[in-house]
Residue frames as a rotation matrix with the C-alpha (Angstrom) as fourth column:
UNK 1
0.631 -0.710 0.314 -12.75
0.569 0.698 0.434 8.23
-0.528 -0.095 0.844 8.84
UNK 2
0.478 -0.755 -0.449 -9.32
-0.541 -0.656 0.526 9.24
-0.692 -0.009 -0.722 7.87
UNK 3
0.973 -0.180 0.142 -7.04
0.229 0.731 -0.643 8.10
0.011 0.658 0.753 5.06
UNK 4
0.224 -0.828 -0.515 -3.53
-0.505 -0.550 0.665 8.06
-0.833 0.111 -0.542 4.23
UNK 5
0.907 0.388 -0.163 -3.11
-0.377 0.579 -0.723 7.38
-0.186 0.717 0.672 0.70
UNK 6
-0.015 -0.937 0.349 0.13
0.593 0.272 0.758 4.55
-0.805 0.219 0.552 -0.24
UNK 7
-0.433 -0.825 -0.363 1.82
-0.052 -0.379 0.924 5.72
-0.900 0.419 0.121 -3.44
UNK 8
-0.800 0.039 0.598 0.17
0.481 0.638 0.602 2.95
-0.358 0.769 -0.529 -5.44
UNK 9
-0.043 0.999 -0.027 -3.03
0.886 0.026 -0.463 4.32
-0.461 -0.044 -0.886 -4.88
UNK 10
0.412 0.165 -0.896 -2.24
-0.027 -0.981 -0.193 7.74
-0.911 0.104 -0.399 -6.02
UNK 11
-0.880 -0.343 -0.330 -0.79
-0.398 0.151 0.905 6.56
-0.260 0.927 -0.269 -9.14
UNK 12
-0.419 0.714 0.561 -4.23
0.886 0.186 0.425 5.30
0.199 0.675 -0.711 -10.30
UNK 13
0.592 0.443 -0.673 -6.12
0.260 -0.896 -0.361 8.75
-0.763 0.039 -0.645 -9.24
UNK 14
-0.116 -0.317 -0.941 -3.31
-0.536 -0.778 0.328 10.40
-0.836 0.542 -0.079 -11.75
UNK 15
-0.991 -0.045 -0.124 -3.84
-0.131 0.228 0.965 7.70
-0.015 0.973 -0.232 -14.24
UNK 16
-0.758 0.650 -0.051 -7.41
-0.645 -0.736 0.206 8.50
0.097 0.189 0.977 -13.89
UNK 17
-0.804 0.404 -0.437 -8.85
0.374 0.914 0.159 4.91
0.463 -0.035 -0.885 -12.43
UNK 18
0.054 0.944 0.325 -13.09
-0.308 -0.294 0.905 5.47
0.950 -0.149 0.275 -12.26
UNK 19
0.599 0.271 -0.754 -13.20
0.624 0.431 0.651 3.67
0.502 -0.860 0.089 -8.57
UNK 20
-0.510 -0.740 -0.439 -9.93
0.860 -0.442 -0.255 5.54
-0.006 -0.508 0.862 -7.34
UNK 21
-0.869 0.229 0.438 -11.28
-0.243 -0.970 0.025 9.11
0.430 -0.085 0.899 -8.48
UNK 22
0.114 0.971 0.211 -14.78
0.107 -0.223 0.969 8.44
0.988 -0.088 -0.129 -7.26
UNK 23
0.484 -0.008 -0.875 -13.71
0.867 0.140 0.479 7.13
0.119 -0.990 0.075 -3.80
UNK 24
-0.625 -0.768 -0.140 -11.05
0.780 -0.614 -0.121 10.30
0.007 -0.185 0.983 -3.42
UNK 25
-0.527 0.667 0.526 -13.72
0.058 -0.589 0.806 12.47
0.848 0.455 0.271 -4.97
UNK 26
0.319 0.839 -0.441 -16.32
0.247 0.375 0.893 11.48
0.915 -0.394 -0.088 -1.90
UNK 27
0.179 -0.329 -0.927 -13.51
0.977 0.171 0.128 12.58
0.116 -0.929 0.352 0.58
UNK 28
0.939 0.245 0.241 -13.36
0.324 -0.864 -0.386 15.42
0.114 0.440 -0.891 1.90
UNK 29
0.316 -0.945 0.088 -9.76
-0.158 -0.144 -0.977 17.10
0.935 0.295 -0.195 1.37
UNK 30
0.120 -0.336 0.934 -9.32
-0.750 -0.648 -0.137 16.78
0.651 -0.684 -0.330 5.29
UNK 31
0.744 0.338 0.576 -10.16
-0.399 0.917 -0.021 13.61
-0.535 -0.214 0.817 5.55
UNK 32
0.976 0.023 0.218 -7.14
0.196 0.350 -0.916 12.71
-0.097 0.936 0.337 2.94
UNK 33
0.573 -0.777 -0.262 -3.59
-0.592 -0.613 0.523 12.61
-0.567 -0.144 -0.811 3.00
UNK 34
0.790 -0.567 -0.234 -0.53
0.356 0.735 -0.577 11.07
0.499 0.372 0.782 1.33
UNK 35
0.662 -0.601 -0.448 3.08
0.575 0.025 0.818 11.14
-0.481 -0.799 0.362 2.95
UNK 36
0.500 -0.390 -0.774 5.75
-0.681 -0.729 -0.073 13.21
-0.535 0.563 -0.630 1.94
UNK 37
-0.439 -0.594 0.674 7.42
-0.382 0.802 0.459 9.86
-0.813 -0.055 -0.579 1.04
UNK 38
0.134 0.469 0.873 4.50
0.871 0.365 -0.329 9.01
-0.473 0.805 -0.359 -1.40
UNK 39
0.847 0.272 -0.457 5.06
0.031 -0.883 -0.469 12.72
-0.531 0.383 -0.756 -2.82
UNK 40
-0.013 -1.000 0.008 8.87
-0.855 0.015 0.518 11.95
-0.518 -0.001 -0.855 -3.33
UNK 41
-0.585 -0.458 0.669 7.89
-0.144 0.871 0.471 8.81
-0.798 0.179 -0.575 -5.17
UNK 42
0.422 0.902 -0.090 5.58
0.499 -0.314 -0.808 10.28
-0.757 0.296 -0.583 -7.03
UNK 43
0.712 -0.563 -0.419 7.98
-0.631 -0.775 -0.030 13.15
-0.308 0.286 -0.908 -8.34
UNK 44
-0.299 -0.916 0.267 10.79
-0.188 0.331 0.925 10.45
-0.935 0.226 -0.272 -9.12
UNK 45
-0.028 0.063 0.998 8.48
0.761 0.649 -0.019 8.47
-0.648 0.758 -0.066 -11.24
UNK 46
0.908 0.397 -0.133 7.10
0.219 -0.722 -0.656 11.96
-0.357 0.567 -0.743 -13.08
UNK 47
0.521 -0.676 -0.522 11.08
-0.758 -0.647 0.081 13.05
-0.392 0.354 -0.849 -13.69
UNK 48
-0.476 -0.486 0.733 11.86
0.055 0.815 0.576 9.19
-0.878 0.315 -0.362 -14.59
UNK 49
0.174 0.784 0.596 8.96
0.437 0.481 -0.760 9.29
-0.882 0.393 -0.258 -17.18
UNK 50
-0.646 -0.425 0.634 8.87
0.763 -0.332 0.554 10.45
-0.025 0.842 0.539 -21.16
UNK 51
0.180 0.759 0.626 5.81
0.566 -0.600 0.565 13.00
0.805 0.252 -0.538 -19.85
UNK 52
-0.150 -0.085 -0.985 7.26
0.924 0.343 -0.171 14.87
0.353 -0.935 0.027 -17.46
UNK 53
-0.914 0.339 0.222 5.72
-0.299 -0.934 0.196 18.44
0.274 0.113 0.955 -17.28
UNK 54
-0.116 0.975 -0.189 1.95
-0.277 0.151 0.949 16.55
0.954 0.163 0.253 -18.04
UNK 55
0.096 -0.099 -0.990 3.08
0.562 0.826 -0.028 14.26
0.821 -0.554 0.135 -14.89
UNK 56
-0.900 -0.358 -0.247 4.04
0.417 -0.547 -0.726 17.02
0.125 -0.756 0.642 -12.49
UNK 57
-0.770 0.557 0.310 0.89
-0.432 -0.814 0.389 18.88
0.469 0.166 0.868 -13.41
UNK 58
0.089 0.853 -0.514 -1.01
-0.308 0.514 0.800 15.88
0.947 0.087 0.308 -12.07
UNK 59
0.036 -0.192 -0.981 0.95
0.857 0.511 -0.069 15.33
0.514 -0.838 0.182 -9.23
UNK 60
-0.933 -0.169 0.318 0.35
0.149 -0.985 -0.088 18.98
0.329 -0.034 0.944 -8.57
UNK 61
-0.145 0.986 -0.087 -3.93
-0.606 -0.019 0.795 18.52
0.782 0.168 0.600 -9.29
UNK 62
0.019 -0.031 -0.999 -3.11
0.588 0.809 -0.014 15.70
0.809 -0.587 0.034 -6.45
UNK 63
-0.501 -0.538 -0.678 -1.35
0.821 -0.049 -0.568 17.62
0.273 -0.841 0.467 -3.80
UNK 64
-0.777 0.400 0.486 -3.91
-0.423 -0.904 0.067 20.61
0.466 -0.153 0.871 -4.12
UNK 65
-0.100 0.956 0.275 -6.55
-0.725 -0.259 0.639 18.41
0.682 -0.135 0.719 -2.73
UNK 66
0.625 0.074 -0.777 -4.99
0.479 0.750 0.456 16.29
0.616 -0.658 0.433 0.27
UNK 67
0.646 -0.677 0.353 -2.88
-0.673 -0.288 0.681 17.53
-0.360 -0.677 -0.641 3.57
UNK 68
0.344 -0.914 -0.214 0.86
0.095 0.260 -0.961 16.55
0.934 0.310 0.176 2.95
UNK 69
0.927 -0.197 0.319 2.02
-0.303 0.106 0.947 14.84
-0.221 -0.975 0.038 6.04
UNK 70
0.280 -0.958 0.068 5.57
-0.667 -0.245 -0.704 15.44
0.691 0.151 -0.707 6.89
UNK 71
0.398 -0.053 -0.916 7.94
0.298 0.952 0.074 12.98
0.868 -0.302 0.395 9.06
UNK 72
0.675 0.118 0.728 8.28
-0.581 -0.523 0.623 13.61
0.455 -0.844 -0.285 12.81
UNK 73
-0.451 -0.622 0.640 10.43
-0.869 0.141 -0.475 12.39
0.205 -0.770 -0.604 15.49
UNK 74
-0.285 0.356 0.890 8.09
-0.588 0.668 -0.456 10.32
-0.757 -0.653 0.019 16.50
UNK 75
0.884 0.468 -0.024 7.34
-0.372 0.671 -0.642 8.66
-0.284 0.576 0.767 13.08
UNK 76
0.148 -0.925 -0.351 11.11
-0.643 0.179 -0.744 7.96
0.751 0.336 -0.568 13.13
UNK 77
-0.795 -0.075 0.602 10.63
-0.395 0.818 -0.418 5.53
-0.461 -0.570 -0.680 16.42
UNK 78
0.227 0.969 0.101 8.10
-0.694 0.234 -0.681 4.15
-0.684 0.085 0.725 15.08
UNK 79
0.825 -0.308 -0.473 9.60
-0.471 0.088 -0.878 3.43
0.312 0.947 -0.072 11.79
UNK 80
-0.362 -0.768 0.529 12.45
-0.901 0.142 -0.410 2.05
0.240 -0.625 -0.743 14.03
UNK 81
-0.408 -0.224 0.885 10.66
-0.832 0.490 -0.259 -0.08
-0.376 -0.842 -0.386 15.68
UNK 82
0.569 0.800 -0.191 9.07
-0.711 0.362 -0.602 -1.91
-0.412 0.479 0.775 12.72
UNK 83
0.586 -0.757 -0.290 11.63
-0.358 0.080 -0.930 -2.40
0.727 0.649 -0.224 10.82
UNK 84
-0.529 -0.747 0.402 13.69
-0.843 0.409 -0.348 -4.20
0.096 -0.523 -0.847 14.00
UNK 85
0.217 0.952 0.216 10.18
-0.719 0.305 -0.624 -6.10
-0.660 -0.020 0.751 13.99
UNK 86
0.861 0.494 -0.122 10.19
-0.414 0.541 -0.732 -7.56
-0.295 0.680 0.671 10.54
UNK 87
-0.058 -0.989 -0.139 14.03
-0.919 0.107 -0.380 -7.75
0.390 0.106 -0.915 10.91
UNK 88
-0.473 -0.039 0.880 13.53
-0.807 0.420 -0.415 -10.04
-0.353 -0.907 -0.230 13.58
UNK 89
0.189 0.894 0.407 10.58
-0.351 0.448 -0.822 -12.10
-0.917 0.012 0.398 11.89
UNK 90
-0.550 -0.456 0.700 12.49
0.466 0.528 0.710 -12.53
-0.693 0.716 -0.077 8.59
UNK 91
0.146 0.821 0.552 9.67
0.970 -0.009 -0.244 -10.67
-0.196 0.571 -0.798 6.73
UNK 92
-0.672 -0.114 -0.732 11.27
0.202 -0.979 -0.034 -7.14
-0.713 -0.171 0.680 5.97
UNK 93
0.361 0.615 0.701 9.50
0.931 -0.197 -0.308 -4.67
-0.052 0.763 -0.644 3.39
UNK 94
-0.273 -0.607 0.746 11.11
0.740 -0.628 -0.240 -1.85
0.614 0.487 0.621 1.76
UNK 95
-0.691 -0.345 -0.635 12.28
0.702 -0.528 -0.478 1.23
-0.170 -0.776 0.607 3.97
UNK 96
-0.895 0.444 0.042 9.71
-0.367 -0.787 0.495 3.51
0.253 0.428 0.868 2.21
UNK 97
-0.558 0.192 -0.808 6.96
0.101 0.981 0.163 1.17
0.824 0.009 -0.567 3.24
UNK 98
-0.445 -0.307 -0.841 7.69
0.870 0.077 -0.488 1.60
0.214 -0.949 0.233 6.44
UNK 99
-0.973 -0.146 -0.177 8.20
0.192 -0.938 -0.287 5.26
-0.124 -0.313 0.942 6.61
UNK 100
-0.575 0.791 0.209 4.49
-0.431 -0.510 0.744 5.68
0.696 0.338 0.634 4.94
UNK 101
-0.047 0.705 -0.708 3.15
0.171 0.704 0.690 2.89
0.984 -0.089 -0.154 7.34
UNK 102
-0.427 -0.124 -0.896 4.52
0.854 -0.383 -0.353 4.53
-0.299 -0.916 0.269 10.70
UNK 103
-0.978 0.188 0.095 2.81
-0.160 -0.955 0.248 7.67
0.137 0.227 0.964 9.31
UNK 104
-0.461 0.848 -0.261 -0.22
-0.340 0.102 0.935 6.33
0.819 0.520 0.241 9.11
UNK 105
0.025 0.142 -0.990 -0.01
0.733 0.670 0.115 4.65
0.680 -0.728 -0.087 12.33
UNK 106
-0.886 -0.300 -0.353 1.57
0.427 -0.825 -0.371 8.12
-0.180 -0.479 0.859 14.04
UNK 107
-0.937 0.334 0.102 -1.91
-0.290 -0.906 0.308 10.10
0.195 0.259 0.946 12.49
UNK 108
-0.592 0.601 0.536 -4.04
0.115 0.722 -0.683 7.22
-0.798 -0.343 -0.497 13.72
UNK 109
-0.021 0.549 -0.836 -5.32
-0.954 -0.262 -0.148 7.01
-0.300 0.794 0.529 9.37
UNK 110
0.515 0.545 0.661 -6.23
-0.278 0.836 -0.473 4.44
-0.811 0.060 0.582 7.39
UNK 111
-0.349 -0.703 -0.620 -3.99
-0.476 -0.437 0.763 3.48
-0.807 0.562 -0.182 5.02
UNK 112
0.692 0.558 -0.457 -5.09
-0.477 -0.121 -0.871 2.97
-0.542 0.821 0.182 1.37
UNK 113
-0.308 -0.524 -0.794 -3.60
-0.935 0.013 0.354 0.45
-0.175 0.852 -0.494 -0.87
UNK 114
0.692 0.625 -0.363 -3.23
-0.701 0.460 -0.544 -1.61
-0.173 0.631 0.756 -3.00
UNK 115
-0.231 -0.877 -0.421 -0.10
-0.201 0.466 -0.862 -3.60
0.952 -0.114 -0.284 -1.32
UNK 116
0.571 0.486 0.662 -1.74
-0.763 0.018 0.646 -5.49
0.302 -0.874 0.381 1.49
UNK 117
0.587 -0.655 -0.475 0.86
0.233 0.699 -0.676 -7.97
0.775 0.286 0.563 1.18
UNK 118
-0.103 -0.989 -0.104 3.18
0.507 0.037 -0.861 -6.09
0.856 -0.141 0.498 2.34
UNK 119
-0.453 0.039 0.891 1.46
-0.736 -0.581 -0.349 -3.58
0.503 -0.813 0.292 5.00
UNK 120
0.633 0.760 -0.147 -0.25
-0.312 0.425 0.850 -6.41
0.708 -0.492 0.506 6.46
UNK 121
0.409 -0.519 -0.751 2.74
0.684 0.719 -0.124 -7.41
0.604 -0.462 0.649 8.38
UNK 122
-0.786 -0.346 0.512 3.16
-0.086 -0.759 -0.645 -4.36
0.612 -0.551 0.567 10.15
UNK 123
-0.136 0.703 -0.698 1.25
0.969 0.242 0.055 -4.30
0.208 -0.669 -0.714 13.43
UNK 124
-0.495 0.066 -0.866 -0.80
0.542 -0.756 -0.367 -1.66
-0.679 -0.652 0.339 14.49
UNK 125
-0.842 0.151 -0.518 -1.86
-0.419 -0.789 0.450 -0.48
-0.341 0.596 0.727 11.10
UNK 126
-0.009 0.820 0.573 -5.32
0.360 0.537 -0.763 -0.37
-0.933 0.199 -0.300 9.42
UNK 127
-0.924 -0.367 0.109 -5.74
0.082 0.087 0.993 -1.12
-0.374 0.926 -0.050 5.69
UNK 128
0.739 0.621 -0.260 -8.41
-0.263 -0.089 -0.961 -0.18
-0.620 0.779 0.098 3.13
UNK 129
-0.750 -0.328 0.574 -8.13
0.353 0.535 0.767 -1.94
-0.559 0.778 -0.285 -0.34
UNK 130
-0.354 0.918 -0.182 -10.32
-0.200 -0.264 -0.944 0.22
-0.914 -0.297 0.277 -2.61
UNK 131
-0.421 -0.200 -0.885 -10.03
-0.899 0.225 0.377 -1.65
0.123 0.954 -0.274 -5.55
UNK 132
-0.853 0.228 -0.470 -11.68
-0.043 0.866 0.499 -4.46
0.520 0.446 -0.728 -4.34
């Protein structure tokens, strides 16, 4: 199996949660991605924060050991068509969201979090929770 990891999830691995690093640990880097979207939200929080050198350096120790999937044409219809979806259904979920959940859906990966709430309402996608 494949992963794609949400944001959340990579914010415990840098804050060093024992279940997060073991599961990640056990994968192998190829088996393991995160969007560029979760890399970009990653970096905000690290230049929002009062540690932000220590923070980069981790979100650095991160990106050396997963594939960094970029957005495609085709993860822009995708993204499109969700998002007219949950328009439609009354149930949006933030535009990032999206963008990581049509990735995941475009690389045929699992996606990893710890916001099933919200990805559950996207058809087509499969969810791992490894926190519980």
């Amino acid at each position: 199996m494949s992963y794609l990891l949400d944001t959340n999830i990579c914010i415990y691995f840098l804050k060093q949660h024992p279940e997060i690093t073991t599961r990640i640990g056990q994968c192998r880097s190829d088996r393991i991605a995160i969007s560029i979207i979760t890399l970009a939200e990653l970096q905000f929080g690290a230049y929002n924060s009062s540690q932000v050198e220590n923070n980069i350096k981790r979100i650095i120790f991160l990106r050396e050991r997963v594939r960094l999937l970029n957005l495609t044409t085709k993860t822009t219809d995708i993204y499109a068509k969700i998002k007219a979806s949950l328009r439609k259904s009354g149930s949006i979920i933030d535009d990032f969201d999206i963008l990581i959940g049509a990735t995941a859906i475009e690389n045929d990966l699992i996606l990893v979090t710890n916001n099933e709430h919200h990805f559950s309402r996207i058809e087509k996608i499969h969810i791992a929770n490894w926190l519980k």
